[in-house]
C-alpha positions as CSV (number, residue, x, y, z in Angstrom):
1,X,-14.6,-3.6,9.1
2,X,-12.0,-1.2,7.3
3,X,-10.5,-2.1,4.1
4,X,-7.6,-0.7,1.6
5,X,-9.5,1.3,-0.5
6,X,-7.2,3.3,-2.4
7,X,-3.3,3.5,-3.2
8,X,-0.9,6.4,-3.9
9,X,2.2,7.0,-5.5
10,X,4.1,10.8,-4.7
11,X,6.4,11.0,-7.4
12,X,9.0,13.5,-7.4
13,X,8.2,13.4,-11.4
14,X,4.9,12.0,-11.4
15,X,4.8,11.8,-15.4
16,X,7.9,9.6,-15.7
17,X,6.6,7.4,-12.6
18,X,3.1,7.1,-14.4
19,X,5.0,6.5,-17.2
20,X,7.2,3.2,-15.6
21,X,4.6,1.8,-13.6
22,X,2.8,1.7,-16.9
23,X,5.2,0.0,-19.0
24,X,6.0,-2.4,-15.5
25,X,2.4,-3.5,-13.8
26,X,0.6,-2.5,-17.2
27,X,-1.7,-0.1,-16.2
28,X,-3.7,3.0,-18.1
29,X,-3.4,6.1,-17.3
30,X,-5.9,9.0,-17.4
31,X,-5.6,12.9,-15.9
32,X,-7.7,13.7,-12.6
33,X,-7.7,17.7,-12.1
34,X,-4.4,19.6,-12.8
35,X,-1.9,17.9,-10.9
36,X,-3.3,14.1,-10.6
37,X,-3.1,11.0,-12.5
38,X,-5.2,8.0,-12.2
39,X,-3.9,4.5,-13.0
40,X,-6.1,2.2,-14.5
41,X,-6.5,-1.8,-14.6
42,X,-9.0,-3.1,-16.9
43,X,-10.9,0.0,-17.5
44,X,-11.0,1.0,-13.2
45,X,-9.2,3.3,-11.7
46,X,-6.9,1.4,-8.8
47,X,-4.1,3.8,-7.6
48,X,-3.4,7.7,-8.0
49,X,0.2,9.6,-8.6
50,X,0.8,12.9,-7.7
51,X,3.9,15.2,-7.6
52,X,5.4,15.7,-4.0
53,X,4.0,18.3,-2.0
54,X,6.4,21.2,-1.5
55,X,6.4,20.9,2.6
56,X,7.1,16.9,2.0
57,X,10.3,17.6,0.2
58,X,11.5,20.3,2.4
59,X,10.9,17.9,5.6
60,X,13.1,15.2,3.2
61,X,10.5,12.8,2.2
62,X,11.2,10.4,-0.2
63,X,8.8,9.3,-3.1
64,X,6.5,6.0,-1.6
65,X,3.5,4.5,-2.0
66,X,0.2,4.6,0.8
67,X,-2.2,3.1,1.6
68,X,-6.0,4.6,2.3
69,X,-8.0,2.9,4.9
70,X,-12.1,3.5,4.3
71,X,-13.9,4.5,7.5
72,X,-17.5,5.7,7.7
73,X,-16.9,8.7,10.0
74,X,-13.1,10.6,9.7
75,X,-13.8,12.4,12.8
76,X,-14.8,9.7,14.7
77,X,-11.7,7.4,13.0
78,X,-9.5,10.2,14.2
79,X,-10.5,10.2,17.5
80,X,-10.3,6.1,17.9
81,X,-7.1,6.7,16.5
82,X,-5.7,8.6,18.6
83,X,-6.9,6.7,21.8
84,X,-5.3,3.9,20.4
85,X,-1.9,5.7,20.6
86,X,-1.7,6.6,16.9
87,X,-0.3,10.0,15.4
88,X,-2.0,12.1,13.6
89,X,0.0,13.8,10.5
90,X,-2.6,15.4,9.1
91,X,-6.4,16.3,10.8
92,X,-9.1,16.0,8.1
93,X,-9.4,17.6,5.0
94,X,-12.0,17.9,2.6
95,X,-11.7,16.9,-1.4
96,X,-14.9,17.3,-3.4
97,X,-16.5,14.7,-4.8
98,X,-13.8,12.4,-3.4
99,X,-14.6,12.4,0.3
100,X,-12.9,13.1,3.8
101,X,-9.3,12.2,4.3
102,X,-6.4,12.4,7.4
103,X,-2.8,11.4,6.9
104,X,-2.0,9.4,9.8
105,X,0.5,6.8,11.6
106,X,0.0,3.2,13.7
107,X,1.7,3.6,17.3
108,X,4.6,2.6,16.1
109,X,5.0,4.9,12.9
110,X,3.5,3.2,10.0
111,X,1.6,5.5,7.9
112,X,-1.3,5.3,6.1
113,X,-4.1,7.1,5.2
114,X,-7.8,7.4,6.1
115,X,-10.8,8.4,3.9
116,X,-14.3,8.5,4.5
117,X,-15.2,8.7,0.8
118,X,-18.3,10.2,-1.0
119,X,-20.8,7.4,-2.3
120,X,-20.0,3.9,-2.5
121,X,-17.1,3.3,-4.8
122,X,-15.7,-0.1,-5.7
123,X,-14.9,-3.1,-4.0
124,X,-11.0,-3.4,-4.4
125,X,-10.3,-6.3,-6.5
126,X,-7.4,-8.6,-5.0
127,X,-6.6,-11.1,-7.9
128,X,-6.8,-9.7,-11.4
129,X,-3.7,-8.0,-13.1
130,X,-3.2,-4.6,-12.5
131,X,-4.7,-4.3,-9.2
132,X,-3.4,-4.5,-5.4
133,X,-3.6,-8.5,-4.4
134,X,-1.6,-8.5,-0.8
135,X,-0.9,-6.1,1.8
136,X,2.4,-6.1,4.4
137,X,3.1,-4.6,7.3
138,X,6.7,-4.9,8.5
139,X,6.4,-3.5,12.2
140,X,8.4,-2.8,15.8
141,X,6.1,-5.8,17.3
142,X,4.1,-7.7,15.1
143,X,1.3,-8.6,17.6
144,X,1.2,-5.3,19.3
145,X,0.8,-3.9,15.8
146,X,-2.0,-6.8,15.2
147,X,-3.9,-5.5,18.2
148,X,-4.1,-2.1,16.7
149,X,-5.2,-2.7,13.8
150,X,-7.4,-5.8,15.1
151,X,-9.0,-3.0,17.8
152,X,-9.9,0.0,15.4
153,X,-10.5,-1.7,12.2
154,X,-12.0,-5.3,12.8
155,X,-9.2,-7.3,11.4
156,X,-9.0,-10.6,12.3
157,X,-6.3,-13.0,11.8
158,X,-5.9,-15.8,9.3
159,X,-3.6,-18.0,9.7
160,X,0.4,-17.8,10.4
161,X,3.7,-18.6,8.6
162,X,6.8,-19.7,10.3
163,X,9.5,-18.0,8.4
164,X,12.8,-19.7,10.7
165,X,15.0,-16.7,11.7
166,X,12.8,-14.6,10.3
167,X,10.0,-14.8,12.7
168,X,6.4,-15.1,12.2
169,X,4.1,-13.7,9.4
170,X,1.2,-13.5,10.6
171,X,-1.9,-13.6,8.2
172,X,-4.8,-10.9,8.0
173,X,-8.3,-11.0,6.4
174,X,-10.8,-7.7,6.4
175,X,-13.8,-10.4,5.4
176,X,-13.3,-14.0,4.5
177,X,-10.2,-14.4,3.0
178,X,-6.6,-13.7,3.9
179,X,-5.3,-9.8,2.3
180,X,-2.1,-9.4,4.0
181,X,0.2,-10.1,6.3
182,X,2.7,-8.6,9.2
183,X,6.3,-9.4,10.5
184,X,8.7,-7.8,12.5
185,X,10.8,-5.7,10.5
186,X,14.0,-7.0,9.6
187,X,16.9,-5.0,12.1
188,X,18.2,-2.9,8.6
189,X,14.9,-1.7,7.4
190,X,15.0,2.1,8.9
191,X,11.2,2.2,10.5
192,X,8.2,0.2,10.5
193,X,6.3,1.1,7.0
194,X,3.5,-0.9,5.1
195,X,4.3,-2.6,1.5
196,X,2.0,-3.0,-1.4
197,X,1.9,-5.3,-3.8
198,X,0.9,-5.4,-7.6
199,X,-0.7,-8.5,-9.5
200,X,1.1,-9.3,-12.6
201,X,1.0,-12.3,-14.8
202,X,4.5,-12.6,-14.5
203,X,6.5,-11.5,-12.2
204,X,10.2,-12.1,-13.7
205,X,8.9,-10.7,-16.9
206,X,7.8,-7.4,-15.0
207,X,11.3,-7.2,-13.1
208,X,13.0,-7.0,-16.5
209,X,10.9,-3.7,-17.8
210,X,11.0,-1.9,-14.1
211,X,15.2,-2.7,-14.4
212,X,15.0,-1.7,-18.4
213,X,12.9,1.8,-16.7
214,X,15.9,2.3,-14.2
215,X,14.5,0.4,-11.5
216,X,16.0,-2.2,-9.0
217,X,15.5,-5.5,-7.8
218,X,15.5,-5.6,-3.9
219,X,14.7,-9.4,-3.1
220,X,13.2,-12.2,-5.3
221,X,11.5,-13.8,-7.4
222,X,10.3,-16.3,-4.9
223,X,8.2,-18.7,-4.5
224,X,5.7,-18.2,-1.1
225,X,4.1,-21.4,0.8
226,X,0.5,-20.6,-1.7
227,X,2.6,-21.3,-4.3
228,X,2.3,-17.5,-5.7
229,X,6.0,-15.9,-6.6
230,X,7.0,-12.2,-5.5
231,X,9.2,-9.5,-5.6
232,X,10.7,-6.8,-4.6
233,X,11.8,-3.5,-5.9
234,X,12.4,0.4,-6.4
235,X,11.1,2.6,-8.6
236,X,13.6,5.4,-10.3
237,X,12.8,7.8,-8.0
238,X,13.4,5.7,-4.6
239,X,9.8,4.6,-3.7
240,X,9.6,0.8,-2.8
241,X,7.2,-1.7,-4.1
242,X,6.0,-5.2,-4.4
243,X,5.2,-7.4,-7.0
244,X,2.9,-10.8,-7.1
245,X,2.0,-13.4,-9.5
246,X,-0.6,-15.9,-8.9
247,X,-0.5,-19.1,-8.6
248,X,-2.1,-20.3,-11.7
């Protein structure tokens, strides 16, 4: 069974974006090498920032925020991957200390990343503020996208949502309880693309800073059938995010 492991922000400026997800989601910040800045909930290190690679801006690739999947073998995850009619942005490279990693796509051009880290890490932690509670995939075709990831990475599904015109969201859990869920893409959304969303204790109250820090509200607050509330929004420099308060 694969699970998120990781999360990653490329910032065009990665010290005002530390800076705003800071004041917003109210995380910590600490340096990781020269270029790299770790974001911390409670003491533990939950997402990275770093600047936009060179080729990424020349190619016109806006700031946005990915996801790493955790995988015991890259080579072998590549491989699978590929079978499975996924692309393959970029084969494995090596970071030490930190592990194995690939930048890759879903066969319908969601990206995400892969990692086989070194040593054991952390389990992510889905409910306390600060870290990443849910995880949404807005695809081509919902169940063929389901199947993929179903197929490689032993997700099974949990349940469904009937949203009226909107279609189904359908539920998925990496162990025993639900982590995310998938839809087909609303017709103006440009190309299938996973969402991430940040645990707050309140989400109207962390709307305000992100507007105060130049963001922008997208959609919400609302109220969702568990009785949690979320939103959507854009950071300064055009990278899209989620927000999620829990039902208390």
């Amino acid at each position: 069974m694969s699970k998120f492991v990781w999360y990653e922000l490329m910032a065009s400026d990665p010290v005002a974006a530390a800076r705003f997800y800071g004041d917003v989601i109210g995380w910590g910040a600490q340096a990781f090498g020269a270029d790299y800045t770790q974001m911390l909930a409670g003491g533990q290190a939950v997402a990275g920032i770093m600047p936009m690679p060179d080729k990424a801006k020349s190619m016109g690739v806006r700031p946005a925020w990915v996801g790493y999947l955790g995988v015991r073998d890259i080579n072998a995850a590549l491989d699978e991957l590929r079978a499975a009619g996924g692309a393959i942005y970029r084969p494995a490279y090596h970071v030490p200390s930190i592990g194995w990693m690939a930048v890759v796509a879903d066969p319908q051009g969601a990206m995400f990343m892969l990692i086989a880290p070194e040593g054991a890490g952390e389990l992510p932690n889905l409910i306390d503020p600060g870290h990443i509670g849910w995880h949404e995939l807005y695809a081509n075709d919902r169940d063929a996208a389901f199947e993929f990831y179903s197929g490689l990475y032993g997700w099974t599904k949990a349940g469904a949502v009937d949203l009226g015109a909107d279609g189904i969201y359908q539920l998925f859990a990496t162990g025993a309880h639900p982590v995310g869920g998938m839809m087909n893409k609303p017709a103006h959304f440009p190309a299938p693309h996973w969402l991430y969303y940040f645990n707050v204790d309140d989400v109207v109250q962390a709307l305000v800073r992100a507007v105060a820090g130049g963001g922008k509200m997208l959609n919400g607050p609302e109220e969702v059938p568990d009785g949690s509330i979320i939103a959507q929004a854009l950071d300064p420099q055009g990278a899209v995010f989620a927000l999620v308060e829990r039902k208390k």
